[in-house]
The first five atom37 places (N, CA, C, CB, O) and aatype in JSON, in Angstrom:
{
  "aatype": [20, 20, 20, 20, 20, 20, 20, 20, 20, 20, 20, 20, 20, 20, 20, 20, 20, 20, 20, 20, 20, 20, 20, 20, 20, 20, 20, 20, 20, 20, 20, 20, 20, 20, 20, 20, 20, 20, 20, 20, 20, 20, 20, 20, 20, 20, 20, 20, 20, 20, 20, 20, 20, 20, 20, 20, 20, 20, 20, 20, 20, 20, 20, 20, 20, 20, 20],
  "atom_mask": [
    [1, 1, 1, 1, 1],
    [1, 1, 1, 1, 1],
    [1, 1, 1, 1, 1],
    [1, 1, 1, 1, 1],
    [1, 1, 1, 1, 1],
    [1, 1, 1, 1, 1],
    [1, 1, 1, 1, 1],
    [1, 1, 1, 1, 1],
    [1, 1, 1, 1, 1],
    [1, 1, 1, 1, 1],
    [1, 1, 1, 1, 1],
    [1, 1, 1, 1, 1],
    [1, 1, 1, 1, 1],
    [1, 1, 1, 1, 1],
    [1, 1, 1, 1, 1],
    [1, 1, 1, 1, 1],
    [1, 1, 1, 1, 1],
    [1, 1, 1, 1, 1],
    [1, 1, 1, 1, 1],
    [1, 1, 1, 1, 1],
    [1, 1, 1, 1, 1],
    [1, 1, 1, 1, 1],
    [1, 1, 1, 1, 1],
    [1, 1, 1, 1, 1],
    [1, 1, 1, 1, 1],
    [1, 1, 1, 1, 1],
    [1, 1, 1, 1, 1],
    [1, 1, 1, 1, 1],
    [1, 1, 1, 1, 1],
    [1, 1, 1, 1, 1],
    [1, 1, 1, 1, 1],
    [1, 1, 1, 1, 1],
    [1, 1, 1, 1, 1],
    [1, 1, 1, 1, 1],
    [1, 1, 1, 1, 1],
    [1, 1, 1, 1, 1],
    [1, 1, 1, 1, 1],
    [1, 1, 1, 1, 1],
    [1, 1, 1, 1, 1],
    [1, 1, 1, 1, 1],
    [1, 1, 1, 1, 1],
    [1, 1, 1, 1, 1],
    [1, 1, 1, 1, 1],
    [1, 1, 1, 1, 1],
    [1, 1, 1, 1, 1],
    [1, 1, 1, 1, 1],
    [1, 1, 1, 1, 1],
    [1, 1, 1, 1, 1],
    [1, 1, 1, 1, 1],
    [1, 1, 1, 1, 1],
    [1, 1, 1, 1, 1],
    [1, 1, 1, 1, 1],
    [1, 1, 1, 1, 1],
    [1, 1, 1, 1, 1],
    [1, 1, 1, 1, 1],
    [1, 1, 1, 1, 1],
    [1, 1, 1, 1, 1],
    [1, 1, 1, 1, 1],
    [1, 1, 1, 1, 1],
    [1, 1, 1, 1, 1],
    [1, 1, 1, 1, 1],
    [1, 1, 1, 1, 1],
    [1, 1, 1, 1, 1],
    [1, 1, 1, 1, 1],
    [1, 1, 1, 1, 1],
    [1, 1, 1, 1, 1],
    [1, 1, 1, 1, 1]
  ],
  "atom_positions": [
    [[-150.99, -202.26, -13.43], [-151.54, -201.17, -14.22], [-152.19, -201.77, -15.47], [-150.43, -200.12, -14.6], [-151.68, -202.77, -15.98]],
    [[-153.01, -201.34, -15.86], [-154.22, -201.86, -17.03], [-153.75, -201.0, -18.16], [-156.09, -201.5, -16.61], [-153.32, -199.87, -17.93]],
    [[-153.82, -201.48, -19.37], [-153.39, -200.78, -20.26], [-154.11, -199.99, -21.06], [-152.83, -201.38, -20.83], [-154.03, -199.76, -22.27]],
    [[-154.94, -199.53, -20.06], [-156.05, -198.63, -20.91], [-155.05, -197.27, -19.72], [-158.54, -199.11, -20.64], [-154.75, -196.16, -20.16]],
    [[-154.77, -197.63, -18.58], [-153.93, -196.66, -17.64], [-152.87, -196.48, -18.37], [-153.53, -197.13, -16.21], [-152.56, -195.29, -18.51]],
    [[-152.06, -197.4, -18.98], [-150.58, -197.16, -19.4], [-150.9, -196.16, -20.35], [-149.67, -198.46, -20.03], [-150.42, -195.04, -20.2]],
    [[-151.65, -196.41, -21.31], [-152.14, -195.43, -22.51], [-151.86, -194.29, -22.03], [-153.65, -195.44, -22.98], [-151.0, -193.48, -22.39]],
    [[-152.87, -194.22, -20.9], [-152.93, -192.64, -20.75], [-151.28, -192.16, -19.88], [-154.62, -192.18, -19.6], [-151.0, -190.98, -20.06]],
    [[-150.64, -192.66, -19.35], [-149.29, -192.1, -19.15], [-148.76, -192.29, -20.4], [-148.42, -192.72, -18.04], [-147.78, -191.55, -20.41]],
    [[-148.81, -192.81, -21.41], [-148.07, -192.74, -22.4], [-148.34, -191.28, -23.47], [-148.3, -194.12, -23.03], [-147.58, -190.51, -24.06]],
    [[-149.73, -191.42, -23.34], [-150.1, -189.89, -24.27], [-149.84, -188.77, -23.41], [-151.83, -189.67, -24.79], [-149.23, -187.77, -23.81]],
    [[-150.18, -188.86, -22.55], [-149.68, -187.75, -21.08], [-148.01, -187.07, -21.25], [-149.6, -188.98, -19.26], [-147.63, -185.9, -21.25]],
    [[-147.32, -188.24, -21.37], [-145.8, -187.77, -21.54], [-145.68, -187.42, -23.07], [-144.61, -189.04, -21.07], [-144.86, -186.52, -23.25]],
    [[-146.33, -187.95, -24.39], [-146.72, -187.27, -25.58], [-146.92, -185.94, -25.28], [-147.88, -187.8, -26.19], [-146.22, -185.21, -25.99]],
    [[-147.75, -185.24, -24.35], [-148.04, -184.02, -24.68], [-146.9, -183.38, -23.74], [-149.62, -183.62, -24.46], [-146.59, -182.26, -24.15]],
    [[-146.25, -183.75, -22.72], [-145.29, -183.22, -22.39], [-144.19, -183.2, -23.01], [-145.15, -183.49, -21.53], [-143.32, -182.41, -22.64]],
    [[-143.96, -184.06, -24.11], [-142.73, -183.7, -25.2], [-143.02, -182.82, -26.15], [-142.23, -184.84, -26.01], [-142.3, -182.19, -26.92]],
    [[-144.79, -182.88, -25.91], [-144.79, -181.79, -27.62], [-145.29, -180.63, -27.4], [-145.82, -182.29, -29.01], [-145.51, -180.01, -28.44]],
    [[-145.59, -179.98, -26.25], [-145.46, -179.12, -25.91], [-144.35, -178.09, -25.18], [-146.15, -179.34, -25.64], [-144.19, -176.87, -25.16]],
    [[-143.73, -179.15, -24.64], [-141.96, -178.36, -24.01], [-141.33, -178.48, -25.55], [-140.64, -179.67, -22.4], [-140.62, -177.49, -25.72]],
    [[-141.33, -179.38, -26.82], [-140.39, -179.16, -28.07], [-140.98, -177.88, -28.76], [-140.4, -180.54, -29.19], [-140.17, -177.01, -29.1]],
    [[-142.7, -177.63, -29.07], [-143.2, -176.65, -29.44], [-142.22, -175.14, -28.87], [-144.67, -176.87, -28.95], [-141.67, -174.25, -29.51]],
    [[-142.39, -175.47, -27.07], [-142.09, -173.78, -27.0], [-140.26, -173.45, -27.3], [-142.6, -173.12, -25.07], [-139.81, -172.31, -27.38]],
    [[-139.44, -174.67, -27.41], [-138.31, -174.49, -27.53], [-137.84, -174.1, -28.79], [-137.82, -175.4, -27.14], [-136.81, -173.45, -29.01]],
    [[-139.03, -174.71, -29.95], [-138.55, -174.17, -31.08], [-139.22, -172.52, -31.6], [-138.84, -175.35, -32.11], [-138.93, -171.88, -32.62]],
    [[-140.17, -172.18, -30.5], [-141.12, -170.91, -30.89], [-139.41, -169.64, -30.05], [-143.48, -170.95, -29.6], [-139.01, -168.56, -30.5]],
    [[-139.02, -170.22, -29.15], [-137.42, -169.92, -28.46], [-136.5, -169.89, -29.48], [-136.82, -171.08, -27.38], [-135.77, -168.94, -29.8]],
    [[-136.56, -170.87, -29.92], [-135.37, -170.49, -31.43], [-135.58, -169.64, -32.13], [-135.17, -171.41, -32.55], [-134.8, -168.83, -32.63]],
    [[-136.63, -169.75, -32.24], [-137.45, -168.59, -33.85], [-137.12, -167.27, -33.43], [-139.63, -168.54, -34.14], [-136.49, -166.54, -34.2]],
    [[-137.49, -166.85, -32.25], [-137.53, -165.91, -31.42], [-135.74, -165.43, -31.45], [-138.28, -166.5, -29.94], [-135.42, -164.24, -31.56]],
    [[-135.16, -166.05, -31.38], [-133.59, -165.48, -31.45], [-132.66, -165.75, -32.89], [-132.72, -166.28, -30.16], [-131.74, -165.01, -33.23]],
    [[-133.12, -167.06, -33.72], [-132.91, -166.51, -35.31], [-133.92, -165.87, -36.22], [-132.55, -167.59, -36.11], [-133.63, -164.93, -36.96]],
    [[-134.8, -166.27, -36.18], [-136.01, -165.95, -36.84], [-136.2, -166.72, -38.25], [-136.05, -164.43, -37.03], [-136.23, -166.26, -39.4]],
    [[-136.3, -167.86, -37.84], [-135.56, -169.26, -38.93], [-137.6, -169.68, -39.27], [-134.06, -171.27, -37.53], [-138.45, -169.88, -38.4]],
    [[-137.71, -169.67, -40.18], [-139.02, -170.08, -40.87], [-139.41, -171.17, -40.47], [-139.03, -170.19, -42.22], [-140.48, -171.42, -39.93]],
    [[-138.46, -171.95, -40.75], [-139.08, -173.21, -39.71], [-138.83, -173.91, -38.76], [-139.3, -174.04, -40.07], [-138.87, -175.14, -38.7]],
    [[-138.4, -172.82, -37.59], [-138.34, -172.94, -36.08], [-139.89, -172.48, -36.07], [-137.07, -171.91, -35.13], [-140.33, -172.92, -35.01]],
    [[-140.82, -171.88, -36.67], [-141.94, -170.75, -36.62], [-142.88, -172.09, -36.83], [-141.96, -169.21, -37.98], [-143.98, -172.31, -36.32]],
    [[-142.2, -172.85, -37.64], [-143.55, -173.78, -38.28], [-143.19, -174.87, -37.7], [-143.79, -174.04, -40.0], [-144.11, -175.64, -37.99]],
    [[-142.58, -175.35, -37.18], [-142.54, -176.5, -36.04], [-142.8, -176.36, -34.69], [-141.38, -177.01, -35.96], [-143.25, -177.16, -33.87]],
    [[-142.43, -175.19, -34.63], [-143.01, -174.53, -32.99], [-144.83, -175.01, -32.73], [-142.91, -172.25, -33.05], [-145.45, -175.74, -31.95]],
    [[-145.2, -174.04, -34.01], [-146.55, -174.14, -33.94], [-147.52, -175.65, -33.82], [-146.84, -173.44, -35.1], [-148.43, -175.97, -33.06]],
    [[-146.87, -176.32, -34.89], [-147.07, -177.97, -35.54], [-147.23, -178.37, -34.35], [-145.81, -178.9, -36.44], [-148.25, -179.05, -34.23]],
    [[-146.46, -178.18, -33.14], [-146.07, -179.47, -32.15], [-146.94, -178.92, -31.34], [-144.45, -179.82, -31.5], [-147.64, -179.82, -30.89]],
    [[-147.3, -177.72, -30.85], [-148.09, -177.11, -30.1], [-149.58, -177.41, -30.35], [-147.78, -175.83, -30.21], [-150.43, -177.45, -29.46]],
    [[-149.87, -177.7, -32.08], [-151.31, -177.86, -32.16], [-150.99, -179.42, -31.95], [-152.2, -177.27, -33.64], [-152.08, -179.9, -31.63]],
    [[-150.01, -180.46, -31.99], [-149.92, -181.87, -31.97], [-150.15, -181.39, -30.0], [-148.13, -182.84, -32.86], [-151.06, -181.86, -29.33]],
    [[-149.83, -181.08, -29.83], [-149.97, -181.85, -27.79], [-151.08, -180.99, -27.52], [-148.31, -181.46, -26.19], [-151.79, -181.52, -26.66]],
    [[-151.63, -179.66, -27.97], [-153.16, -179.33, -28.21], [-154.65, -180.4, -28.59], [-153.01, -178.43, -29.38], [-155.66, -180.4, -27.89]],
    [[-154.46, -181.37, -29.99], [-154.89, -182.16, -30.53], [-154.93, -183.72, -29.19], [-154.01, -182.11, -31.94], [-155.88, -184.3, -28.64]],
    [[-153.38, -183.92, -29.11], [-153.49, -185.01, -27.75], [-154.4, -185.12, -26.38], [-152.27, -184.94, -27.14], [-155.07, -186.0, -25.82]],
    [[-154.02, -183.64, -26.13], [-154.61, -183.13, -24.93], [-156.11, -183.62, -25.06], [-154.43, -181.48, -24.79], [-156.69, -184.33, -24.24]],
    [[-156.71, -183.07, -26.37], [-158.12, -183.48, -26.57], [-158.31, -184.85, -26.82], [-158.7, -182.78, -27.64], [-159.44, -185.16, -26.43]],
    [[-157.7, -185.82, -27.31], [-157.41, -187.23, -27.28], [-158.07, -187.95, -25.96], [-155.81, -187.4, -27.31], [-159.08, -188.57, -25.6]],
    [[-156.61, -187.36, -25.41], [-156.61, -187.81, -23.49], [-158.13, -187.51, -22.92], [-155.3, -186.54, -22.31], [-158.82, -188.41, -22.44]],
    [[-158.6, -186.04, -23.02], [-159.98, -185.53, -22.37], [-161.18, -186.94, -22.86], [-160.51, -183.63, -23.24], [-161.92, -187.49, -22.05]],
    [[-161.1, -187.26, -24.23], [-162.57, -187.95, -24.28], [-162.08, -189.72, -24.35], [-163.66, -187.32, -26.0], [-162.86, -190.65, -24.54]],
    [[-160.85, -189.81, -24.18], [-160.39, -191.16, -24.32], [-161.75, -192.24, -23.93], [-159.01, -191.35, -23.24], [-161.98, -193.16, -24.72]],
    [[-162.55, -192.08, -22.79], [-163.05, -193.33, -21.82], [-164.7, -193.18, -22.49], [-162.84, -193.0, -19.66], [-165.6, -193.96, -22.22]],
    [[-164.84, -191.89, -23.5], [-165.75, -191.92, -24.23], [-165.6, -192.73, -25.63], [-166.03, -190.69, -24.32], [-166.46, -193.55, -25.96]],
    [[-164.46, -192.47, -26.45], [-163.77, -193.07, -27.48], [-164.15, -194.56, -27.59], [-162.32, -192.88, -27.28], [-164.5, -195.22, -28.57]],
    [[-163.94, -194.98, -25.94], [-163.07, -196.45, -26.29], [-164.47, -197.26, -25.53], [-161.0, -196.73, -25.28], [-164.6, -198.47, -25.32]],
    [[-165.55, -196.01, -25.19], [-166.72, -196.85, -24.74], [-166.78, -197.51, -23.58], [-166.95, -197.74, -25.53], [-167.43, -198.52, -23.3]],
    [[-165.92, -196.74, -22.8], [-166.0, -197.3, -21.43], [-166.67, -196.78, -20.33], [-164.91, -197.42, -20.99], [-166.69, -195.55, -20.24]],
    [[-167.25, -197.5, -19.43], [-168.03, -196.78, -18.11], [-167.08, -195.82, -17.66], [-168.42, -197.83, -16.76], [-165.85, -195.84, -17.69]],
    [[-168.12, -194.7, -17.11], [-167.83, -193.68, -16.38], [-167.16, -194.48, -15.24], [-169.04, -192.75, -16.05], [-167.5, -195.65, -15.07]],
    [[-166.0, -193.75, -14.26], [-165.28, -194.17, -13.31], [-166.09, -193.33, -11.85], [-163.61, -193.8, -13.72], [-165.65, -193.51, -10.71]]
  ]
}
């Protein structure tokens, strides 16, 4: 595996932590209603939102031929 591949499983599982932590804490909020279960929920949701877009233009970023 080339580590321009590893990258991308590595940000890949990034957005799968920060989007399953996002909705768990938007789940907390939802049953205490704790201020900042509300604002970490969101944070992590726009962080694996933000990644997601990372991942999409990566092979543009880094200036590499189309595959």
């Amino acid at each position: 595996m080339s580590l321009i591949g590893f990258h991308r499983v590595l940000i890949g599982t990034a957005i799968v932590f920060c989007a399953g932590f996002g909705v768990r804490e938007l789940v907390v909020w939802w049953n205490g209603r704790a201020t900042i279960d509300l604002v970490l929920g969101f944070a992590f949701l726009v962080a694996a939102g933000a990644l997601a877009n990372y991942l999409h233009k990566l092979t543009r970023l880094l200036n590499l031929p189309e595959e």
